[in-house]
Each structure stands twice: as C-alpha cells, then as structure tokens.
LUMMILUM-274883 format. One record per residue (C-alpha): residue number from 0; residue in one letter; y, x, z. Coordinates in steps of 0.001 Angstrom, whole numbers, plus 524288, in hexadecimal, padded with zeros to 5 digits. Example, Ala and Ser with C-alpha at 12.3 -4.5 7.8 and 13.67 -1.06 7.14 Angstrom:
seq:type:v:u:w
0:A:7EE6C:8300C:81E78
1:S:7FBDC:83566:81BE4
***
This chain:
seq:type:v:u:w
0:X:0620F:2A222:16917
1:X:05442:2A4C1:16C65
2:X:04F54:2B38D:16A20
3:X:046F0:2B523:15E81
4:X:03A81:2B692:1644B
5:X:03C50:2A99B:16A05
6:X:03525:29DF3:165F7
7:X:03E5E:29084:16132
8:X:03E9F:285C1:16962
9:X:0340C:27D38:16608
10:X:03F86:27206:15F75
11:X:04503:27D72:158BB
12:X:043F6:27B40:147DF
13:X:03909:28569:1443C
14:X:03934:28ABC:1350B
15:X:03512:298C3:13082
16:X:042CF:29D1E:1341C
17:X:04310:2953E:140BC
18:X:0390A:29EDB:14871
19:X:03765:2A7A4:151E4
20:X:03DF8:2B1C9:14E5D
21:X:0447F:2AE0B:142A2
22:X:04C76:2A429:141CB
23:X:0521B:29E2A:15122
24:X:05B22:291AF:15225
25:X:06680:29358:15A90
26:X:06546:28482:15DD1
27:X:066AA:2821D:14F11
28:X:07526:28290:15156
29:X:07A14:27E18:14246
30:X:06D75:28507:1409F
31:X:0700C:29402:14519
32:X:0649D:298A9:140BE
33:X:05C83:2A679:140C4
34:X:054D7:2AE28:136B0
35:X:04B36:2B6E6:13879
36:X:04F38:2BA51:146C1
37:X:059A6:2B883:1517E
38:X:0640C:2B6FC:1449C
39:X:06A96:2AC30:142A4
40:X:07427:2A729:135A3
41:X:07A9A:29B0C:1325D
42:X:07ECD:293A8:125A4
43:X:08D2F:29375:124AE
44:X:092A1:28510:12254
45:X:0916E:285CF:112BE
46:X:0858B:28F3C:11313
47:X:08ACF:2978B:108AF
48:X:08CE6:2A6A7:106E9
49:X:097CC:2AB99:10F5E
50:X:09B96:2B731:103B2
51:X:0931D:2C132:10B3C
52:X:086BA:2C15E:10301
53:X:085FA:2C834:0F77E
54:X:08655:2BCBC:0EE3C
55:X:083AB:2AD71:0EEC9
56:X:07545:2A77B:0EAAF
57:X:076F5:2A002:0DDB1
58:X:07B2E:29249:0DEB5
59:X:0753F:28D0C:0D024
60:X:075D1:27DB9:0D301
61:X:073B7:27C0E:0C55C
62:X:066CE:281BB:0C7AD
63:X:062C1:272F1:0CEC0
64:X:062C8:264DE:0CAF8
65:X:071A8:263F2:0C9EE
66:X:0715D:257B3:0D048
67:X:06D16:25CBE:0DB79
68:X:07775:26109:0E583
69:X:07843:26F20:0E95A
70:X:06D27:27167:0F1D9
71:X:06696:264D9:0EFCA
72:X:05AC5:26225:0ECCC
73:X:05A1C:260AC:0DE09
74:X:05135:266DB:0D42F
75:X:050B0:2750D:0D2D3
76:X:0514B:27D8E:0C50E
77:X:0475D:287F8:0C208
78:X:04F84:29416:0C469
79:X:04E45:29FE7:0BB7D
80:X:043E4:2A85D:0C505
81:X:03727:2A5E2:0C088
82:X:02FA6:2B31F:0C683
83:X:0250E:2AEFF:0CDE1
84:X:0231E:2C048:0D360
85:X:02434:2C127:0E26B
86:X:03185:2CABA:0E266
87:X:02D01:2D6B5:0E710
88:X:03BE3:2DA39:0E7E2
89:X:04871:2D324:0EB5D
90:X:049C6:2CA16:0E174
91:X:055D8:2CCF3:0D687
92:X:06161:2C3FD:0D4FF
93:X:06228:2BECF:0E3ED
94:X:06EDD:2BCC1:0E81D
95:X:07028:2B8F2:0F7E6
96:X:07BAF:2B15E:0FE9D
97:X:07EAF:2AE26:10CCC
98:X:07825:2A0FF:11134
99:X:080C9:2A0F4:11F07
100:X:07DD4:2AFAB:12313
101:X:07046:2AFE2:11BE1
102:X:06F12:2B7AC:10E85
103:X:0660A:2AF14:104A1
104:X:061F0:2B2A0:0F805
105:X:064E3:2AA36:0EC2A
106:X:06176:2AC61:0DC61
107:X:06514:2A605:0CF2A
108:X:05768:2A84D:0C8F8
109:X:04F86:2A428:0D5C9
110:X:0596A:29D61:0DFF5
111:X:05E8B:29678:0E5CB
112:X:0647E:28DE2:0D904
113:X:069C9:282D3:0E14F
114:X:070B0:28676:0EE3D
115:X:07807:27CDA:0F649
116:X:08001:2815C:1028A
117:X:074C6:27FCA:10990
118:X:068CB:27E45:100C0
119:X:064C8:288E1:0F76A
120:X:05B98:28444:0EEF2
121:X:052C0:283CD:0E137
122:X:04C4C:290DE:0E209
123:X:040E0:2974E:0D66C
124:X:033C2:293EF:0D5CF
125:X:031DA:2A480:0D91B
126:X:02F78:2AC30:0E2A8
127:X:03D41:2AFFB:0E2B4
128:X:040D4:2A27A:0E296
129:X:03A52:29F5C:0ED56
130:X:03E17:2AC95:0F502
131:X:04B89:2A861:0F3DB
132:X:04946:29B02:0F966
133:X:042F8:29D95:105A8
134:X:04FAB:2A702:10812
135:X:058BA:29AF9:1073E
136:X:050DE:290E0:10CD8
137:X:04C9C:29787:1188C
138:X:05C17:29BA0:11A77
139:X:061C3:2907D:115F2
140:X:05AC3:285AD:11DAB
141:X:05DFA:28B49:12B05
142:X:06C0D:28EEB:12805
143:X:0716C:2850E:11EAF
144:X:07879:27A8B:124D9
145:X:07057:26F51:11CBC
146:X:0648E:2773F:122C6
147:X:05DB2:268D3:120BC
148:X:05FBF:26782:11375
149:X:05AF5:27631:110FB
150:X:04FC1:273E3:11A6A
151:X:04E42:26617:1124B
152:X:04EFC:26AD1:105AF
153:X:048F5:27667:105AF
154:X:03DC6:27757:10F1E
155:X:031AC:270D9:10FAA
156:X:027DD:27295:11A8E
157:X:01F3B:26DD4:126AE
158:X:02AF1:273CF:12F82
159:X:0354A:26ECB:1289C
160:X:03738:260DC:12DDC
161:X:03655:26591:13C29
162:X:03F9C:2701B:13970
163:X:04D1A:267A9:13361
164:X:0473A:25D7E:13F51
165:X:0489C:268E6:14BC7
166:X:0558E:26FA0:143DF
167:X:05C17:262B5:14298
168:X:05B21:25EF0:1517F
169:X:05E47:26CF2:1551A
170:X:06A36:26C4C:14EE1
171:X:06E73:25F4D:153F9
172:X:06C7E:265BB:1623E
173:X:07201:272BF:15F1D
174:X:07FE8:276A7:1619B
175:X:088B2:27711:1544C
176:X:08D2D:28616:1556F
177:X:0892B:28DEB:149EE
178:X:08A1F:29AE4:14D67
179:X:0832D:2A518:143CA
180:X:08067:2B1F8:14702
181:X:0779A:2BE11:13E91
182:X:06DA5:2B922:13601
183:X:0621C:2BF83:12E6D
184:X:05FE2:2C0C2:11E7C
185:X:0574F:2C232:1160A
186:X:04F8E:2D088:1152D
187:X:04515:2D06B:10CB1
188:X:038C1:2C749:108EC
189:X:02AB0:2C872:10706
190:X:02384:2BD6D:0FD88
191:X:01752:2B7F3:1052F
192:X:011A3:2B083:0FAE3
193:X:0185C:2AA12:0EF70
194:X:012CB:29ED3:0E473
195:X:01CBA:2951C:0DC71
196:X:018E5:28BA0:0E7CB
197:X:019A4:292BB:0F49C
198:X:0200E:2A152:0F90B
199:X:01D61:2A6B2:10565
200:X:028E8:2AFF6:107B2
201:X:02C1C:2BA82:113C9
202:X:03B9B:2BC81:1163D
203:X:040D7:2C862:11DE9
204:X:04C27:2C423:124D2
205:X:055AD:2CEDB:12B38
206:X:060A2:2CE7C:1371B
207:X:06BFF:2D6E9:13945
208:X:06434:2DF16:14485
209:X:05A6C:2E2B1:13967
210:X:04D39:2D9F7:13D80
211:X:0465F:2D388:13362
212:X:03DD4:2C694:13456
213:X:034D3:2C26B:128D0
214:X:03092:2B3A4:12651
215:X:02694:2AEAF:11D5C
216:X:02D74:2A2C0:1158A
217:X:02799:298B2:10DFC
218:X:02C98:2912F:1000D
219:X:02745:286AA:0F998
220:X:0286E:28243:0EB78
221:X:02BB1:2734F:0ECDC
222:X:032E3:26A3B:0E3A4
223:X:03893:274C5:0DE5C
224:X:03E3F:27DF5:0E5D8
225:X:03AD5:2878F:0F0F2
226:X:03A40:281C8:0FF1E
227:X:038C7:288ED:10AF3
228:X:02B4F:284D4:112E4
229:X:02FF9:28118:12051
230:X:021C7:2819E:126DA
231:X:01DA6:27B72:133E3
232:X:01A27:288CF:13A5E
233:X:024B6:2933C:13640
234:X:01D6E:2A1C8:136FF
235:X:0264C:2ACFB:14024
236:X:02D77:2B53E:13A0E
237:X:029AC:2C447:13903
238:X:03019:2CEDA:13CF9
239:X:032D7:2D8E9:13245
240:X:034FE:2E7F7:13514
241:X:038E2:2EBAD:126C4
242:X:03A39:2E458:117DF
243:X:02E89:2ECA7:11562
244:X:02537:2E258:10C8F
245:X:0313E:2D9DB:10ABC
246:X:03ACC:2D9D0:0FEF5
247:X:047F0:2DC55:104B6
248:X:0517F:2D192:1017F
249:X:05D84:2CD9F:1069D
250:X:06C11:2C9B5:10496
251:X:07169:2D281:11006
***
C-alpha cells in the first residue's frame, strides 16, 4: 500500500474518499478500501451489523413503494422530520450500526426508511436527512459488495462514470484476498451550506492512533431522495487537530 502522502496512480478510481490522504486502494482487492487516512475496512459478505454497535439503523420498508424490492429503487415516503434548522447539536433519536467495521447513523423520523443489505436509502427532505445520507453513501459505496449498484443508485456526478469504469477494471486485475485491517468512524460534522436542494457538509473522520481528517461532502435533492455528488475534481482532505467548530458525533 502506498503511504498517505502519496499520490494514486494515474488509472487509480478517484472520488472524495479516493485521495491523497484519505482514502488509498490496496489494488482494489474486493475493494479494501481507506478512510480518511492509511485505514482501511471492509464490508463483511451480508454487510450487516456484527452485534458490536450499540443498536441497528431502522429497517421501515413499509416506508417505500412496497413493490419495490429492498433497496431498490422505488418511490420514497415523506418521513416524519420536517425541521429545516442546521443542528447545532448531535441530532436526537440516531441510532448507528456496523456497516462491515464502519459505524453509520440511521433514524426513524429522518433515515434511512428503506435499507437493503447493501443500499440504505429514502432519507428527509432536512438537513438531518441529508446529514445522515452522506454518512451512508460515502461508506456504503466503497465497502458494500454491490458497490455498483450503491454507486448507481445513489450518486450522481461528472466523476461518477469514470469512477465504477477505473474500479471495475481494477478489480478484474486485482488479486481476490480480502484482508481488512483498522478503519476510521465518524467524529463529528460541520454544515457548509444547506437549502432543500443542495447541502454542503464537512465530516471529521477519526483512526485508532487518534488523527483526524475532515472532508467537505456534497448532496443533492434529485427525484426524491438524497444523492451523494461524485464531482470530476475531488478537493483533499484536511487535517484536523481537535472537534473544535465541529459537532461531535459518532457511534464508537
């Protein structure tokens, strides 16, 4: 694995978790990937909570067009939050669950409503909405093992194409050992900017040797649901020395 100040190969996928310094490939082996740093974490073959998390994220298919399968791509049902106020603390009634070794945050009044083993999805038109789905996404469509159909589904994005292109061929090349390894979670966050169209949102990610990395985030209000913006030109991540003009928030 290449050390984090190291640039990716030119052929290597590129995202806003797939920088320098935040997220390396170790030759996208089942996709072994790392966030925020030299930290890597892998889905487990169902992509469900291993019992170590403090509770599971809310699994309300009933919330969706019932005709839709699990994690499809049916309509979604206007969900109980309806608070359009930035948070200016961690928001109440957030449960978090293990996505492979990655805490994400789930909630019955803002999201996910509909979650697959792979796809989490249908999210409120809020700012909590919306802070909750750029926590799943961005975890969910490097670790799940239908990364495609989470990349598919739920991105959107100049970037996008070129990245399920360069991941697909990677993977075809790359050796089929999955080893894992430490992984970071989730901190804090920092709204950017936020409208019922478009939130801008910072994430403070944290490893076991106690750095932190922040990355600026993107969602996108289309066809209605939150999608993660998967832009051409991913920005660095920043080092962080404290959670000092961050909300802390975290599962572990």
């Amino acid at each position: 694995m290449p050390d984090p100040g190291t640039p990716t190969a030119a052929d290597e996928p590129r995202s806003p978790w797939l920088r320098t310094g935040f997220v390396l490939a170790a030759a996208f082996v089942g996709f072994v990937a790392v966030i925020a740093g030299a930290v890597v974490f892998t889905s487990d073959a169902s992509g469900q909570d291993d019992g170590s998390a403090a509770s599971r994220p809310p699994v309300d298919r009933a919330a969706a067009d019932p005709s839709s399968p699990p994690g499809g791509d049916g309509a979604c049902a206007e969900l109980a939050d309806t608070r359009q106020d930035i948070p200016a603390a961690a928001p109440k009634g957030v449960t978090w669950a293990l996505f492979g070794a990655v805490a994400v945050p789930a909630s019955k009044e803002a999201g996910p409503a509909v979650t697959g083993d792979d796809v989490a999805r249908c999210y409120a038109r809020t700012p909590v909405g919306a802070l909750l789905a750029t926590s799943q996404i961005s975890v969910r469509y490097l670790a799940a093992d239908d990364w495609r159909k989470v990349t598919e589904l739920q991105t959107v994005g100049a970037g996008r194409d070129a990245y399920i292109t360069g991941r697909t061929k990677a993977e075809k090349e790359a050796s089929t050992d999955r080893d894992g390894g430490a992984h970071g979670q989730i901190a804090g966050f920092r709204f950017v900017t936020y409208d019922k169209s478009t939130a801008v949102i910072e994430t403070v990610w944290r490893f076991p040797d106690g750095r932190m990395q922040s990355a600026t985030t993107t969602v996108l209000w289309r066809d209605g649901d939150w999608r993660l913006e998967y832009p051409a030109a991913p920005a660095a991540p920043t080092p962080v020395g404290s959670l000092a003009g961050y909300t802390t928030w975290g599962g572990v």
